[in-house]
C-alpha positions, -999 to 999 in steps of 0.1 A, spaced: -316 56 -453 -322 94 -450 -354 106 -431 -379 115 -460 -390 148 -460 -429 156 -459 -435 154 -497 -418 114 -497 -436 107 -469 -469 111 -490 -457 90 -516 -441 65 -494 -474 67 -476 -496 66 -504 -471 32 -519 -477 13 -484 -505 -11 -491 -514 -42 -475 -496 -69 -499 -461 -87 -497 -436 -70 -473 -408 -60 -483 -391 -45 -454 -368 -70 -430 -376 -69 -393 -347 -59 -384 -340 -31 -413 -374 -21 -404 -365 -15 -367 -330 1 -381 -353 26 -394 -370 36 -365 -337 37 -343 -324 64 -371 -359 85 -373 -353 85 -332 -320 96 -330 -327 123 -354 -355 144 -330 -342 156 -296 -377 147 -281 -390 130 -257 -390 94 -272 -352 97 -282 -343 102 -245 -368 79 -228 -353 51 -249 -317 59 -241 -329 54 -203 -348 26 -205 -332 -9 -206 -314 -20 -239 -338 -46 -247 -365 -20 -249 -351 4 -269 -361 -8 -302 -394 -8 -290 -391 25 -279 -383 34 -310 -407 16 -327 -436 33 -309 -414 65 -313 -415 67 -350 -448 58 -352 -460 91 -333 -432 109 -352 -447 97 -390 -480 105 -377 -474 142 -359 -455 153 -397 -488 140 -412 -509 162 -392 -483 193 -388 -459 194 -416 -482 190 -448 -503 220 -441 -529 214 -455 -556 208 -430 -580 179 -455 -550 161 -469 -537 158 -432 -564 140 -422 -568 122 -453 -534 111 -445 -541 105 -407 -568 83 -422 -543 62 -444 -525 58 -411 -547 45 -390 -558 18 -417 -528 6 -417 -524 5 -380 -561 -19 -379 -537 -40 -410 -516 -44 -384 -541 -55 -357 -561 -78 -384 -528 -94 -390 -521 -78 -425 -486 -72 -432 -482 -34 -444 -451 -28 -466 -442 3 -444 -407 1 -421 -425 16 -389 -453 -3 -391 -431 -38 -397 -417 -26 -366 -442 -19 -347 -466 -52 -355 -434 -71 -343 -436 -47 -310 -474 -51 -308 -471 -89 -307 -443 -90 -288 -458 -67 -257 -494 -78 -264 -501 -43 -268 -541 -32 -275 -549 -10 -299 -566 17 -281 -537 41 -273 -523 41 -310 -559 52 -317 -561 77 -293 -531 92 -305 -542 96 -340 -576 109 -327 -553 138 -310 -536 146 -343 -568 145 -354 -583 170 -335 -554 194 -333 -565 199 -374 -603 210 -362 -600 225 -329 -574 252 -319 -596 267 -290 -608 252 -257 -633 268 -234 -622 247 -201 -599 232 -184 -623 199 -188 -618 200 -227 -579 206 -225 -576 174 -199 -600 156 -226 -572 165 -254 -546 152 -225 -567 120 -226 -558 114 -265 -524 133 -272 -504 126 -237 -518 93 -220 -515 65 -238 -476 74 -241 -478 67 -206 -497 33 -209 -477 22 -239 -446 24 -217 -460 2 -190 -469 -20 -216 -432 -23 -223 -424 -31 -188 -454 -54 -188 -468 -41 -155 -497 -26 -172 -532 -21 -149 -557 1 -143 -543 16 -112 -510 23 -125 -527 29 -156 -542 62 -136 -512 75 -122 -491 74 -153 -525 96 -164 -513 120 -142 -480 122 -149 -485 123 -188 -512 149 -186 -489 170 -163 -462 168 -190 -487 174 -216 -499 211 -192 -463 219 -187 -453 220 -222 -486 238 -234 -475 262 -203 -447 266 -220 -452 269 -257 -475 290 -253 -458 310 -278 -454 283 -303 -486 270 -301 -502 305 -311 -480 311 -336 -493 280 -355 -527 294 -349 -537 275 -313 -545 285 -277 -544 253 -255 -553 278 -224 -589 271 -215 -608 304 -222 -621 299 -185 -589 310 -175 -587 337 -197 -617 346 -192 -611 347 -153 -586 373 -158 -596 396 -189 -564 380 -213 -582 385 -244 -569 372 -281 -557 408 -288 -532 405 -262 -525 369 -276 -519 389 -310 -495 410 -291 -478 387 -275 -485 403 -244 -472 392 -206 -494 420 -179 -500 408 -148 -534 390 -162 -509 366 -185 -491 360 -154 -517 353 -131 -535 326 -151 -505 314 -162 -495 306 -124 -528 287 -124 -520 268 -155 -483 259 -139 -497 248 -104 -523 228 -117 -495 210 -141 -473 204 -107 -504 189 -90 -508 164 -120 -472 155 -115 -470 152 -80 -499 128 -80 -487 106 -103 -450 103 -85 -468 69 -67 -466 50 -92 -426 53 -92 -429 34 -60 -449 6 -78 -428 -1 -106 -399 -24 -117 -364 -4 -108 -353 -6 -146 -387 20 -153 -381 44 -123 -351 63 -135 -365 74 -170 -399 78 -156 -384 96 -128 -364 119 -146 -399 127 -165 -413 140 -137 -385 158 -125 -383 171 -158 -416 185 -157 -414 201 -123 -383 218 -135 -397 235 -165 -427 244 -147 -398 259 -117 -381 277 -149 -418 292 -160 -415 307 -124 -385 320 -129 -387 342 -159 -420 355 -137 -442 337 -166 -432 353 -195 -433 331 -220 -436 354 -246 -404 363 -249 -390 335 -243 -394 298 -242 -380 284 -209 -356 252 -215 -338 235 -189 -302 241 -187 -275 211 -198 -263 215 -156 -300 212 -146 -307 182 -169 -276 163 -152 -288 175 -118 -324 159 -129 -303 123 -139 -283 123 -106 -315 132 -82 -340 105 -110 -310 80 -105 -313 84 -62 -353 82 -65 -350 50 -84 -330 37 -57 -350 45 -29 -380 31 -48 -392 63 -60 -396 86 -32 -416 113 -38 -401 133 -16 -363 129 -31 -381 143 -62 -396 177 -55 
């Protein structure tokens, strides 16, 4: 079954109701393992690191995210998103009342949810991100942005401990730290993007700090003020990351490589942001097919040493 674009997904949103299911666990999770495969994301890799008993899981969480992020980005029309947003998360709390919904992703993900014992808060949170990315497109501190970090990039973290079952509040924390360093690191560097669909994730403090005003944003401009704040935007996303590297040390060895290779990930695109001397106007920094195997082979040695920080900076 094809991935339906934004228009189906209204009306295959609008058909799912609570009622008879119609949708076979296992066609369900089929489903999701397509959507994933289909976006070269985040999700898609993580679940072709973690362990093959995981991956449908993975998935399952994947293309929940993925449904809901095309509700909020792709129908453009800022009401009906959340309207839709709404829908979703009604049928997530069918899900959690034990109501079967008559939707493949959520099929998949009640089985997941049972399975894993999995609250409900960080599917929440997620939605409350998507949420707010349709009302806010400013922030005036670093305190709000690590407040959107909260909703849109942490409970990715916790949901994957989930999976491993080694969920607490400690390691809870430091996959905080390591999501919301992800989450800086790719506003850092989509900065670009990000305006271009209207939004400055940059606290103004930091503008502010150096005189980058929205006419330059309007220009696309990268003077030495966009550079210099941007170097503060990049060091504080390596500081979120390298206090979070810990927790690879107290995790089972079949999580370390992929989370490893996250957060070796996100020091390399913060090193590439260096390297084109912050300008990510012009260009959006990626890392390079060479670097991404260097990142398996180095998140591969961390995960047998027990996730040294050291072997990882």
């Amino acid at each position: 079954m094809a991935e339906p674009c934004v228009s189906e997904q209204r009306a295959n949103l609008a058909a799912s109701a609570p009622g008879g299911v119609t949708w076979s666990r296992a066609a369900a999770y089929n489903y999701c393992r397509r959507l994933a495969a289909s976006h070269y994301e985040n999700f898609p890799v993580l679940s072709r690191l973690m362990p093959a008993r995981l991956a449908p899981h993975v998935a399952a969480i994947y293309a929940y995210c993925r449904w809901a992020d095309d509700l909020a980005d792709e129908v453009h029309v800022p009401h009906e998103s959340l309207r839709l947003l709404d829908l979703w998360q009604q049928h997530l709390e069918s899900v959690y009342q034990g109501t079967p919904v008559d939707h493949p992703v959520f099929v998949a993900l009640a089985a997941t949810i049972d399975a894993f014992a999995i609250p409900q808060e960080p599917f929440g949170q997620l939605l409350d991100a998507f949420r707010q990315d349709q009302r806010q497109t400013r922030y005036a501190t670093h305190d709000e942005v690590l407040a959107y970090c909260q909703k849109s990039a942490n409970p990715v973290g916790r949901l994957v401990l989930h999976l491993g079952r080694c969920h607490d509040e400690v390691r809870g924390q430091l996959a905080d730290s390591i999501c919301t360093g992800l989450q800086l690191a790719n506003l850092c560097q989509d900065v670009a993007r990000d305006y271009a669909r209207g939004r400055i994730y940059l606290p103004q403090s930091t503008l502010d700090c150096f005189g980058y005003d929205e006419s330059m944003f309007a220009r696309g401009q990268c003077n030495q003020s966009f550079r210099d704040l941007l170097a503060v935007e990049v060091e504080r996303a390596r500081q979120y990351l390298i206090a979070g590297q810990p927790l690879l040390e107290s995790i089972a060895g079949e999580l370390r490589m992929p989370l490893a290779l996250f957060v070796g990930g996100g020091l390399r695109i913060l090193d590439e942001i260096r390297k084109l001397n912050y300008d990510v106007w012009r260009r959006r920094p990626t890392v390079s097919r060479w670097a991404k195997a260097t990142l398996v082979c180095r998140a591969w040695w961390s995960a047998r040493r027990g996730g040294s920080r050291e072997g990882m900076q």
